[in-house]
Structure formats: C-alpha cells, structure tokens
C-alpha positions as CSV (number, residue, x, y, z in Angstrom):
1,X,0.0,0.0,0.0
2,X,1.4,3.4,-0.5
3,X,0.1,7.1,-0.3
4,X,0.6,10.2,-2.3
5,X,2.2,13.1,-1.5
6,X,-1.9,15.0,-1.0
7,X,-2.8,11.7,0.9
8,X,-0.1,12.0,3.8
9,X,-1.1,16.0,3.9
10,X,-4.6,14.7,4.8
11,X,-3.6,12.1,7.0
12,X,-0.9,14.3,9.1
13,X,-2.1,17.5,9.1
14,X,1.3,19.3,7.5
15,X,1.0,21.1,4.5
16,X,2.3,19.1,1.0
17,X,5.0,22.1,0.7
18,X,6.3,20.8,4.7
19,X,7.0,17.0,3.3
20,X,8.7,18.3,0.2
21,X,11.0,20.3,2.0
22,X,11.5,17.1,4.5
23,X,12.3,15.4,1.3
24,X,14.8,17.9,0.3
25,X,16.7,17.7,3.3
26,X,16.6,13.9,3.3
27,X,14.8,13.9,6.8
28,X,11.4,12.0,4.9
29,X,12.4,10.5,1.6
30,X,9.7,8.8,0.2
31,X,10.5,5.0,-0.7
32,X,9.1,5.0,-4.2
33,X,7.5,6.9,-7.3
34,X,5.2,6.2,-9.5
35,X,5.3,6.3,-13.3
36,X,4.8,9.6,-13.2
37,X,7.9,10.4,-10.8
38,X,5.1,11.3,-8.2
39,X,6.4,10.9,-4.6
40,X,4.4,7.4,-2.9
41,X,4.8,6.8,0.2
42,X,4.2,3.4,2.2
43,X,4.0,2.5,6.0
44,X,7.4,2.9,7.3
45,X,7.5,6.6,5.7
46,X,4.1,7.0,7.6
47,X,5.9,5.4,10.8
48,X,9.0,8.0,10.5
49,X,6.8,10.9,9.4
50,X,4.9,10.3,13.2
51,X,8.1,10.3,15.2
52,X,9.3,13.4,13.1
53,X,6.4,14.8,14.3
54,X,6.3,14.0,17.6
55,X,9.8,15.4,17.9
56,X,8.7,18.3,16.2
57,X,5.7,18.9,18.8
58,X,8.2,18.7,21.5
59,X,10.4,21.5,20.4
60,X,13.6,20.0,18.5
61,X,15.1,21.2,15.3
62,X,14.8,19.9,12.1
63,X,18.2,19.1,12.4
64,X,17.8,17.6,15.6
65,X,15.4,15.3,14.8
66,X,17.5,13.7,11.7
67,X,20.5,13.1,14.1
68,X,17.9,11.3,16.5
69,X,16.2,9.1,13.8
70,X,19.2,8.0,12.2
71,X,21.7,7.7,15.1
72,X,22.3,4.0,15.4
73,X,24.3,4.5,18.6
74,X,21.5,6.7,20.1
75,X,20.9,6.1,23.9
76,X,17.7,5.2,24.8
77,X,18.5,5.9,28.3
78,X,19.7,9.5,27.5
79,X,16.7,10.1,25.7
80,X,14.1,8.6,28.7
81,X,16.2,11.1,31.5
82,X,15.5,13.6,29.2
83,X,11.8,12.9,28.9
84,X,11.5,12.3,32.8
85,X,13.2,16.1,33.1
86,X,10.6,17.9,30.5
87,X,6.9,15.9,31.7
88,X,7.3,17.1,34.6
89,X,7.1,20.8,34.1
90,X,5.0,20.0,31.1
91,X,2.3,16.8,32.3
92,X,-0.4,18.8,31.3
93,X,0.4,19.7,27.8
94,X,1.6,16.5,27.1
95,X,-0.9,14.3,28.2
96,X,-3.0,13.6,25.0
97,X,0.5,12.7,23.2
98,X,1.4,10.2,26.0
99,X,-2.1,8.6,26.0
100,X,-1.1,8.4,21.9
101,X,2.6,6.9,22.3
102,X,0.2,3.8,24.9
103,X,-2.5,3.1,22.3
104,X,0.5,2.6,19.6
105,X,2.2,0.2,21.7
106,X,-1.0,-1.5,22.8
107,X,-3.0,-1.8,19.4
108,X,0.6,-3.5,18.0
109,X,0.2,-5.8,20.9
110,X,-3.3,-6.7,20.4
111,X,-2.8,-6.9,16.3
112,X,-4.8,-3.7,15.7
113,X,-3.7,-1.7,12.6
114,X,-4.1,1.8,13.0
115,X,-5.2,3.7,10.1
116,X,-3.2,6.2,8.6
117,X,-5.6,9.0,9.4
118,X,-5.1,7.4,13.3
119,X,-1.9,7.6,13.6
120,X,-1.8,11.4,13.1
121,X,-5.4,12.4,14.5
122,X,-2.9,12.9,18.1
123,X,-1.2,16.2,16.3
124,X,-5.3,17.7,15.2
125,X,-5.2,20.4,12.8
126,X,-1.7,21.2,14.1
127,X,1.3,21.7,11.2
128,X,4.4,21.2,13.5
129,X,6.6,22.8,11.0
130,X,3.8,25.7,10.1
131,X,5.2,28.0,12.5
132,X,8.9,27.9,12.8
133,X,9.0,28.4,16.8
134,X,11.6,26.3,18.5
135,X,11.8,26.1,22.6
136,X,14.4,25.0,24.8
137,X,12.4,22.2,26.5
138,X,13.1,19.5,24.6
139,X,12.7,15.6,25.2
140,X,13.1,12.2,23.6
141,X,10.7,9.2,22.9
142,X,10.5,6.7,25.8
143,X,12.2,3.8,26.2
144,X,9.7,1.6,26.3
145,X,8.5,2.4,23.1
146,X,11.5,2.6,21.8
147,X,12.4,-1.2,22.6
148,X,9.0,-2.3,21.3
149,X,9.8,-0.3,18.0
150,X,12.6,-2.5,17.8
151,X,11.5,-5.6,18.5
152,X,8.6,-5.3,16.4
153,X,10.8,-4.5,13.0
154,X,12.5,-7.9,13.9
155,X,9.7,-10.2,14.3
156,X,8.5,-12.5,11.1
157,X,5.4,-13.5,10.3
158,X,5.6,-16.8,11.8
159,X,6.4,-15.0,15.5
160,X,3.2,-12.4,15.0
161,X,1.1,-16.3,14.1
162,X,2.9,-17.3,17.6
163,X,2.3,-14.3,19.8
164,X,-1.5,-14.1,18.3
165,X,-1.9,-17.4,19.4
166,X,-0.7,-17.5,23.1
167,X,-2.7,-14.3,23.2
168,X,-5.8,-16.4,22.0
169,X,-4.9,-19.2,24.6
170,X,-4.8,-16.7,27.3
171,X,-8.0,-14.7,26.7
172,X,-9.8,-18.4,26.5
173,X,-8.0,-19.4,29.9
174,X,-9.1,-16.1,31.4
175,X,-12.8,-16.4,30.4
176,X,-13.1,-20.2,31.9
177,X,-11.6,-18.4,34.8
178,X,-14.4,-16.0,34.8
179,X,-16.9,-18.4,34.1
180,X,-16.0,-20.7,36.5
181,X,-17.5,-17.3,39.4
182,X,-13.7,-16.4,40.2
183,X,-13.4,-13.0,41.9
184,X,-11.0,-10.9,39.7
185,X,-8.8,-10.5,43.0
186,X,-8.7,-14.0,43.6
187,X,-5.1,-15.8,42.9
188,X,-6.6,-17.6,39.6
189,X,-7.2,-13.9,37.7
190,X,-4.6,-12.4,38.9
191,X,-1.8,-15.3,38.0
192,X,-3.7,-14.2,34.4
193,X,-3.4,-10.5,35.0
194,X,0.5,-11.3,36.0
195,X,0.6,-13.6,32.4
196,X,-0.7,-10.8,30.4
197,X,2.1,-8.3,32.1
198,X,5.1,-11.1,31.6
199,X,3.5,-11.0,28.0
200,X,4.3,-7.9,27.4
201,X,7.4,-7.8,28.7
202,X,8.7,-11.0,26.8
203,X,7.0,-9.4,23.1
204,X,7.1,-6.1,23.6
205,X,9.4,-4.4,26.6
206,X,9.8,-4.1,29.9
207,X,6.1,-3.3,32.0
208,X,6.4,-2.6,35.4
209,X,3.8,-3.9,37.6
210,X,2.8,0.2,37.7
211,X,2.8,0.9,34.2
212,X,0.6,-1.8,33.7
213,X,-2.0,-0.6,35.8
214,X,-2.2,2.1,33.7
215,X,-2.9,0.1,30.5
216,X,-5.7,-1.4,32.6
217,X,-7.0,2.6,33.2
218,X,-6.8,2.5,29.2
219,X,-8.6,-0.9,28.5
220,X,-11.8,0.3,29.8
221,X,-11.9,3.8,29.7
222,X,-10.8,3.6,25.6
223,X,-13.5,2.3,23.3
224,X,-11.4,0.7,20.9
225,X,-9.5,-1.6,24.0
226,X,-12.9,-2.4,25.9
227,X,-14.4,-3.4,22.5
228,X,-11.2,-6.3,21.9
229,X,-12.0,-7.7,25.2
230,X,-15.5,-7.5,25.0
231,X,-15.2,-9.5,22.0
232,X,-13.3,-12.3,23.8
233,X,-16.0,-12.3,26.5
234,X,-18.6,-9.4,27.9
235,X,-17.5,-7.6,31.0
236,X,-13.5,-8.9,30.2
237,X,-12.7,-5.5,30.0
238,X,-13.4,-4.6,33.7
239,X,-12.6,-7.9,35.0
240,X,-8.9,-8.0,33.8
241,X,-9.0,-4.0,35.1
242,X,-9.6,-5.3,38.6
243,X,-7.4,-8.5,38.2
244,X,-4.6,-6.4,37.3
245,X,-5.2,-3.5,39.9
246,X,-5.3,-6.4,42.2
247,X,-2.0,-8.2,41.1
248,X,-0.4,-5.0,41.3
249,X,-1.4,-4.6,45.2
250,X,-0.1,-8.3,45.6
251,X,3.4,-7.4,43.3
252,X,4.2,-4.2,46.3
C-alpha cells in the first residue's frame, strides 16, 4: 500500500509544501515513485513521518530530529532522563501525546492496525513545521516504546502467528476463569493479569507492575481496547481492570 504526496497531507495535518522540503533535506524521503515520478509513500514513511512529528511537537530542530532518527548508537536511556526532566514541568500539555505513544504500543500488541488517518489524529489540525518556533524544552521518545519499535521490525510472520496465538490461549483461559464465578482478586485472575504483564514484557518491553495498571486505566476507559476484550468475552474489559489492579497490590 502506499500514499501520495496529498494523501499523507490529509492524514498528518502538515502542508504538501512541509514533506517536500522534508524530502529535500533527506529527513522524509519517500521509498518509491510512480510512473509519473510522483512521490508514494508506504507504511514505514508514515511510521517515520509520526516520530518526526512528535519530535517536532516537543520542540527540536529539524536538524535535531535527523540526528535522533538515524543515530544507530542513540541512547535510549539519555533520551528517557531527558523525557523524565521535561513531563514534569510540562504533564499537562503532554498528556494527550502520552495517551497516543500507549495506544500505539498497545494496538501493536493486540494486532490492531491503526489507520493512517489514526496515527496522526494525536497532532489535530496542528502543522508542527507551520510556525517555525523552537523552545528550549526539549525531550526524547521513551524507552519503552522505543524497545517495542525495535522488536517489532525484527519479528517474522511466523512469530506475529505465535504471539497471536498465546494471546488467543490466554483470553480463552481467562474467560473459563471467569466463568467458573472467580473473583477478579482471587489468585486464579490475577496469575492471568500477571501472564498478560510477563507477555508484554517478553514481546514487547519491559512493564512494570505500575505501568501496567495504567494500561488497565486504558482498557476500559478507551473504546477501541474495551471493545477487543468485550469481543473475547462481555464484561472482560473490567474484569482484567480489577485483576490487574489487584496483582499489582499483591506485586508491592
């Protein structure tokens, strides 16, 4: 699948005149053209185009930004101490792009694919590079996504087929568990709230038992998360909530 020039305007918000001069300056090159010579762009220029923009959001240079994406050696722990630094004065602001950077991570956990227009609708009607402001806080992506980034690139096919499936197993073992009258803080649901975290941490990146009671905030509080448990069973959604607030009381 890939998208012209107009297409990733739409989808991003930036102007067409903002990803030609990307192009020009080798920060978003296209990966094809069409018979035309028309600039097409496919998923992993969609991918890059995000974290340009997310940079972008957060204050860093043009310049910047290329030496972040293309720095092999890049330090993810540099980048996470800066982050740590920067939400702190700036939680508020921030908070929608955060709740963006979680939904990524989860819908590639749970085998969603985001829609191009999705993975932008974060920024709004905001043009990053519209308004050539730059500000001194400035911060990097986290680690966490980060590390799933790169673990994802590296997975085949046959692994995605693997993961999917344990997944499957799991949401079948959790709704016997639930059928069966379980409490969701009794030790049955939460050995499967502490299965679904290990999961994670084994396909994805590291999830602390904290961080994953935020996903569990997320899983009923955003439709598209309730719906895929829902789908396994009704009322999964707020039964893994509570199992997983309640392995996290026991994991203190």
């Amino acid at each position: 699948m890939s998208y012209s020039v107009g297409q990733v305007s739409q989808f991003a918000g930036v102007t067409v005149r903002t990803l030609h001069h990307y192009d020009e300056i080798g920060l978003l090159s296209p990966s094809g053209r069409s018979h035309a010579g028309h600039r097409r762009y496919d998923d992993a220029d969609l991918d890059r185009l995000q974290q340009i923009l997310f940079y972008r959001e957060l204050g860093f240079a043009l310049d910047e930004v290329a030496a972040l994406l293309d720095d092999p050696e890049a330090d993810p722990q540099e980048h996470l101490r800066r982050q740590h630094q920067l939400l702190t004065a700036r939680i508020a602001e921030l908070q929608k792009m955060a709740e963006a950077v979680e939904h990524a991570m989860e819908a590639k956990k749970m085998g969603i694919n985001l829609t191009p227009e999705e993975k932008f609708e974060v920024f709004g009607d905001k043009d990053p590079d519209q308004y050539a402001q730059e500000t001194e806080e400035r911060w990097g992506t986290t680690e966490a996504y980060a590390e799933s980034q790169r673990r994802a690139a590296s997975y085949t096919k046959e692994d995605w087929l693997r993961m999917k499936q344990e997944q499957e197993d799991w949401g079948r073992r959790l709704s016997a568990v639930m059928d069966s009258g379980a409490p969701a803080d009794g030790e049955a649901a939460m050995d499967l709230a502490e299965e679904a975290r290990q999961q994670i941490c084994r396909f994805y990146y590291e999830c602390s038992h904290e961080f994953h009671t935020c996903l569990a905030e997320m899983y009923v509080a955003d439709e598209r998360f309730r719906q895929y448990y829902e789908e396994i069973k009704p009322g999964m959604a707020q039964y893994l909530h509570d199992a997983i607030f309640a392995n996290g009381v026991r994991n203190v």
